[in-house]
C-alpha positions as CSV (number, residue, x, y, z in Angstrom):
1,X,-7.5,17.4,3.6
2,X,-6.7,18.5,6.9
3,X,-5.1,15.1,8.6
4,X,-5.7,12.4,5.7
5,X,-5.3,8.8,6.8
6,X,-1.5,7.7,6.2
7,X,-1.4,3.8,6.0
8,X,2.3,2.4,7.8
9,X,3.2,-0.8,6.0
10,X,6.3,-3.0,6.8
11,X,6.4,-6.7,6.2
12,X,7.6,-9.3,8.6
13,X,9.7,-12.4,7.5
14,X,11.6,-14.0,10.7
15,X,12.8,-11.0,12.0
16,X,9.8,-10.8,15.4
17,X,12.4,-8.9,17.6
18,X,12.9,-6.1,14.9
19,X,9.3,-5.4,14.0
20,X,8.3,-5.3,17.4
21,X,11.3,-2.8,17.7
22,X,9.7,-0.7,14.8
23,X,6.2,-0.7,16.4
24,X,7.7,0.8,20.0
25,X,9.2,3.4,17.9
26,X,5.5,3.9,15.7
27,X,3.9,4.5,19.2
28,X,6.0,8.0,19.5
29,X,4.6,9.2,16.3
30,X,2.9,12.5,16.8
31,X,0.8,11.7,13.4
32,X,-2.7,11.8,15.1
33,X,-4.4,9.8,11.9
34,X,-2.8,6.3,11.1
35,X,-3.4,2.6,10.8
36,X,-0.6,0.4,10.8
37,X,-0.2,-2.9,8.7
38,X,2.2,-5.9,9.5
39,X,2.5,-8.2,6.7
40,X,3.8,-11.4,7.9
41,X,5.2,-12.8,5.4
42,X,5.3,-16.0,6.0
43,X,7.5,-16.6,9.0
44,X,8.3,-19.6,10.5
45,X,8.2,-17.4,14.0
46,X,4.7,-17.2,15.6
47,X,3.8,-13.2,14.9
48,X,1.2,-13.5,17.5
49,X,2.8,-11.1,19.7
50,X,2.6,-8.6,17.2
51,X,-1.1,-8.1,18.0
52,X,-0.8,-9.0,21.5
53,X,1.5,-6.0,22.3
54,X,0.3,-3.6,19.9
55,X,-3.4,-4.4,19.5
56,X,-4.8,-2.3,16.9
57,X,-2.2,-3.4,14.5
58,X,-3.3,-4.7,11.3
59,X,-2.1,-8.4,10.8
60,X,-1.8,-9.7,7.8
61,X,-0.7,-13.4,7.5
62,X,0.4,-14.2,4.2
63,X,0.1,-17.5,3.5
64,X,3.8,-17.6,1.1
65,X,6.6,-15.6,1.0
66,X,6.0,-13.0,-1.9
67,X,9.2,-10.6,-1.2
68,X,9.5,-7.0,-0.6
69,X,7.4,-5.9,-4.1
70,X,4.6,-8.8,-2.9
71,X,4.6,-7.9,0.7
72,X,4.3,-4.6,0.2
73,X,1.6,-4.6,-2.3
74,X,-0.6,-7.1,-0.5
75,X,-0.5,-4.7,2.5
76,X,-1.2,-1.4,0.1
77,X,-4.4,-3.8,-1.2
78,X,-6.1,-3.4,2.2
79,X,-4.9,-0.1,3.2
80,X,-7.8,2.7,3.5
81,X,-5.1,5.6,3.8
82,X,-4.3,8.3,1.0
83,X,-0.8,7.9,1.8
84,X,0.9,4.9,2.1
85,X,4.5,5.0,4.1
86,X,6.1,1.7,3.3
87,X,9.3,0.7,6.0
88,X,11.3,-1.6,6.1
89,X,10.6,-3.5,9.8
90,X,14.1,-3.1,10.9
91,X,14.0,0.5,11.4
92,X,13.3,3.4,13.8
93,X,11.5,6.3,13.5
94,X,11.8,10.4,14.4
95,X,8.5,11.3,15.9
96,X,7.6,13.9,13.3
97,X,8.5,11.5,10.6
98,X,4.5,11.3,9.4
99,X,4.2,15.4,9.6
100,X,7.2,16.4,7.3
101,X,6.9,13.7,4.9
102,X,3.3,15.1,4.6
103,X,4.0,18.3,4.5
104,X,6.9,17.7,1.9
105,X,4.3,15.4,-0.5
106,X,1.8,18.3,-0.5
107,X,3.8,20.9,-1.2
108,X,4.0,20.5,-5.1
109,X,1.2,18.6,-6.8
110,X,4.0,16.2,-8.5
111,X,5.5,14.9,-5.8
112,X,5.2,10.7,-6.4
113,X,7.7,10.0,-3.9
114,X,9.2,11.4,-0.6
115,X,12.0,9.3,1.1
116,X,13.5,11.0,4.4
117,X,16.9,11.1,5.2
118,X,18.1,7.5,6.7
119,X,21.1,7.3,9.3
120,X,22.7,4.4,10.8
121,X,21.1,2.7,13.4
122,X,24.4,1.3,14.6
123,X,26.2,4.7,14.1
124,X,23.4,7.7,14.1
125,X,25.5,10.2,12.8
126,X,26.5,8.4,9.7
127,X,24.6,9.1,7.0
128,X,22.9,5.7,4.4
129,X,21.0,8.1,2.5
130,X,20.4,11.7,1.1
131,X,19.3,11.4,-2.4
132,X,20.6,9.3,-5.3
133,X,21.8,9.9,-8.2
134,X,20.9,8.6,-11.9
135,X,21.0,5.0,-12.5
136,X,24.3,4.4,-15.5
137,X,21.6,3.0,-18.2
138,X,24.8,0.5,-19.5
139,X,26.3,-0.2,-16.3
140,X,23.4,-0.4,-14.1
141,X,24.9,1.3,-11.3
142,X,24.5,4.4,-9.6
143,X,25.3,6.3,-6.3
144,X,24.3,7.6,-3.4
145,X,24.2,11.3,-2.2
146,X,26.5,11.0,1.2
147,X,26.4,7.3,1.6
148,X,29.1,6.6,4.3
149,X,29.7,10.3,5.8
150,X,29.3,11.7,8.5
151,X,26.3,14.0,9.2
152,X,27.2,16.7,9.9
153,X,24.3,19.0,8.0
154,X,25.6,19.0,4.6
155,X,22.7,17.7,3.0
156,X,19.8,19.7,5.0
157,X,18.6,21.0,1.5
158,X,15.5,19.3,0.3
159,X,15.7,18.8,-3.2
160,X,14.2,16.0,-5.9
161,X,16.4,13.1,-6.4
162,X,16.7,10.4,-8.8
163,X,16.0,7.4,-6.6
164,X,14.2,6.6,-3.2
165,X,15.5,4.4,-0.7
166,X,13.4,1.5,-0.1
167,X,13.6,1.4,3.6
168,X,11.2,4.4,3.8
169,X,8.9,5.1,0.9
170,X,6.5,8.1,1.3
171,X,3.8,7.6,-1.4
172,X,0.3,9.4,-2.3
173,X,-2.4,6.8,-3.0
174,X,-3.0,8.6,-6.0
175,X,0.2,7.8,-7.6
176,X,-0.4,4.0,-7.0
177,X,-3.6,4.0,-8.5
178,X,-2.0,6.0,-11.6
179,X,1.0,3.9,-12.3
180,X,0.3,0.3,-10.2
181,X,1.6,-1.2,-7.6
182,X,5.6,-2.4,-7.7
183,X,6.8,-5.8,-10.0
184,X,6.4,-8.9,-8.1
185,X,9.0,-10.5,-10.2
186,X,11.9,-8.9,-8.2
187,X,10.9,-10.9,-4.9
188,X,13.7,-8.8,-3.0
189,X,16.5,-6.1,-4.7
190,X,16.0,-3.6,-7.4
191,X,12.1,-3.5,-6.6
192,X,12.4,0.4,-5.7
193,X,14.7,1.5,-8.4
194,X,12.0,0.1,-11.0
195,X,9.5,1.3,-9.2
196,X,10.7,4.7,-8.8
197,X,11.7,4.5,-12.7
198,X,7.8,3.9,-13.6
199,X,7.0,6.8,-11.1
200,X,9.0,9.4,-13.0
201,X,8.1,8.3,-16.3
202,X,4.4,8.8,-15.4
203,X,5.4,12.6,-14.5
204,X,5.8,12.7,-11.0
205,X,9.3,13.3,-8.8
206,X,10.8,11.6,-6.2
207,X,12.1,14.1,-3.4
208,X,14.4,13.7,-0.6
209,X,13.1,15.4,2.8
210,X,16.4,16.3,5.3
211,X,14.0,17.3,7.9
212,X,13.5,13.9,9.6
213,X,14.9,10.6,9.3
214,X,14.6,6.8,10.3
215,X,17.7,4.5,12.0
216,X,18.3,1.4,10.1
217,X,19.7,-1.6,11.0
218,X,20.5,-2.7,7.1
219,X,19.6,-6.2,5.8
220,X,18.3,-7.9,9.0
221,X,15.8,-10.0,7.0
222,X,18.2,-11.9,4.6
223,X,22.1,-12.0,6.0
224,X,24.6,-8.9,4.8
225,X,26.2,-11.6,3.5
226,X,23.9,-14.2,2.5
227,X,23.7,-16.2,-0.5
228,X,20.4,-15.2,-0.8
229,X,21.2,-11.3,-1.8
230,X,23.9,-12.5,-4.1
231,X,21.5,-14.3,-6.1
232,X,18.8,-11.9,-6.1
233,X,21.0,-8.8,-6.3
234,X,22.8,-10.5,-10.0
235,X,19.0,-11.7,-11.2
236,X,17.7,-8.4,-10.3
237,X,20.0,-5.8,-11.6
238,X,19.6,-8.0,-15.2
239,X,15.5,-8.0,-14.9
240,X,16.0,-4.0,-14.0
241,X,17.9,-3.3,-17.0
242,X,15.7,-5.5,-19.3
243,X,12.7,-3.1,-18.2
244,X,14.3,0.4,-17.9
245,X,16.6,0.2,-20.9
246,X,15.7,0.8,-23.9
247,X,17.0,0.4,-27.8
248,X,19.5,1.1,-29.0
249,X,20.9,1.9,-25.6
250,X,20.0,-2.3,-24.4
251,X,22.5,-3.2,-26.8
252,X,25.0,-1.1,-25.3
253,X,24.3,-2.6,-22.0
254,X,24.1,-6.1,-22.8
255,X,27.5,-6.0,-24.1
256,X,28.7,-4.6,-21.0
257,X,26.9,-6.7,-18.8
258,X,28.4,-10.0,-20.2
259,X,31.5,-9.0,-20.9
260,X,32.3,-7.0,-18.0
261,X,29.7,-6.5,-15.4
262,X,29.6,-10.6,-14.9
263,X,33.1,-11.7,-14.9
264,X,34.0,-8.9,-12.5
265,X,31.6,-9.9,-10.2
266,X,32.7,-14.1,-10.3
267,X,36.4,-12.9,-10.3
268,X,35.7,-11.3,-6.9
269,X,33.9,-14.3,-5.3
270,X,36.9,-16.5,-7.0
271,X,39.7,-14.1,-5.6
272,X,38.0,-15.2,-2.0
273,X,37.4,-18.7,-2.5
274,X,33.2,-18.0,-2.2
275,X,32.2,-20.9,-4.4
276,X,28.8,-21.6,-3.2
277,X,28.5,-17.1,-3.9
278,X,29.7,-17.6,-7.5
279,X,27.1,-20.4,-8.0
280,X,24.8,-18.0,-6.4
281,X,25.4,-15.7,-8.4
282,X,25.6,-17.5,-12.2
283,X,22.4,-18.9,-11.1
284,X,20.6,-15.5,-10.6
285,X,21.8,-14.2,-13.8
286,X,20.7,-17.3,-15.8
287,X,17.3,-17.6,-14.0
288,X,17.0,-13.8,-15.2
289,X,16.9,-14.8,-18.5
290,X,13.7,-16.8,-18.1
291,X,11.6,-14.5,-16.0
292,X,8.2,-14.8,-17.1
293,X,6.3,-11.7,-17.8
294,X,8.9,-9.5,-17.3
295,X,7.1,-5.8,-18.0
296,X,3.5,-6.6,-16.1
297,X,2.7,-4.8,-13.4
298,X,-0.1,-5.1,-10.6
299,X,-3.0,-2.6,-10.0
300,X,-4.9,-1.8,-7.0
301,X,-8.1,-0.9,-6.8
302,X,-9.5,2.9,-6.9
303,X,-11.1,4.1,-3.8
């Protein structure tokens, strides 16, 4: 394949001044072979402009809100491309962004995953991302490579990496047809630490390309402090642990989880006086008790 068809996918959900932002920045994209795809996901704003500035944008009304994992997947349903890049609407992109992600998923037959290296949109020389490391199967938590430093070409290697960011997700269409598409029951949070989990288990590696990078503005869609992400980010990290974590290790991390992981997270909203956060959050880890179907995962259709 000498320029295959890469699909751009980012969903929409109230945030019109973003996405619009994202599409000036697609329009300096060197890529000559793409086809972008808005999923709206519902919005209660009109996404007619969308189209009307950028006309050979793919609109996709959604008639509900289905999340990141749904949002995402509905747009990778009618997506011709063998690569899918899946970005979050409230970024910015370097115009080679399309070439070296390529360039980096073809170099190794393996490659699942390529995630670039994502700065500050606020503050461009601090760095979000550079890789991640392992996931704690107990605690649930992990960290990221140079989260909070400044760039200053420390992490120019590119290397694989335990966990993409979900911002910018470089995938083969391959790979989705393999392993499916990513677990609707998330909604929002966790979605592309599971899914990069499933991609590694099916033999493929996620890598971390230094060589170009997106800006991001960081949680435009739901609040950086909304109750919103408290719910979903305690339901979440619960549901990711139920699928990941296997016996006899679950046990391990159940006990951790309710004896430790939980009352250190109401403490903190307690110490502050969040009451409507706490109930926030003891409602997403009850609710993630209950989630129905809690290992299926969509497919998409083979070309």
């Amino acid at each position: 394949m000498d320029k295959p068809l890469i699909s751009i996918i980012t969903i929409n959900y109230n945030g019109l001044v973003h996405t619009l932002g994202l599409l000036a920045s697609l329009q300096k994209i060197r890529y000559p072979h793409i086809e972008v795809i808005v999923v709206d996901n519902a919005s209660r704003e009109d996404p007619a402009a969308i189209t009307a500035n950028f006309p050979t944008t793919v609109l996709l009304k959604n008639p509900v809100n289905e999340g990141f994992a749904g949002g995402n997947n509905r747009g990778m349903e009618i997506a011709n491309g063998d690569f899918f890049f899946l970005i979050n609407n409230d970024t910015e992109v370097c115009p080679n962004i399309l070439d070296v992600l390529l360039e980096r998923a073809n170099s190794r037959p393996n490659i699942g995953l390529v995630c670039p290296k994502i700065l500050y949109h606020e503050k461009p020389n601090m760095i979000q991302y550079a890789g991640f490391r392992a996931i704690n199967r107990i605690t649930g938590r992990g960290k990221g490579v140079g989260y909070g430093e400044e760039d200053n070409g420390q992490y120019q290697t590119p290397s694989p990496t335990h966990l993409a960011h979900g911002a910018a997700m470089f995938i083969p269409r391959k790979v989705v047809e393999d392993i499916g598409m990513m677990a609707e029951q998330y909604f929002l949070y966790y979605e592309e630490m599971d899914y990069c989990q499933r991609i590694k288990k099916a033999g493929y590696e996620i890598w971390y390309e230094p060589e170009t990078y997106v800006l991001h503005k960081e949680s435009m869609s739901v609040g950086k402090r909304s109750l919103l992400k408290t719910y979903y980010m305690s339901r979440n990290r619960w549901l990711y642990l139920r699928r990941n974590v296997e016996w006899p290790w679950f046990l391990f991390t159940t006990i951790y989880y309710v004896c430790i992981a939980v009352p250190k997270n109401l403490l903190m909203h307690i110490s502050k006086a969040e009451w409507d956060h706490v109930k926030s959050y003891l409602s997403g880890f009850w609710n993630s008790l209950f989630v129905k179907h809690p290992h299926d995962n969509p497919t998409i259709k083979q070309q």
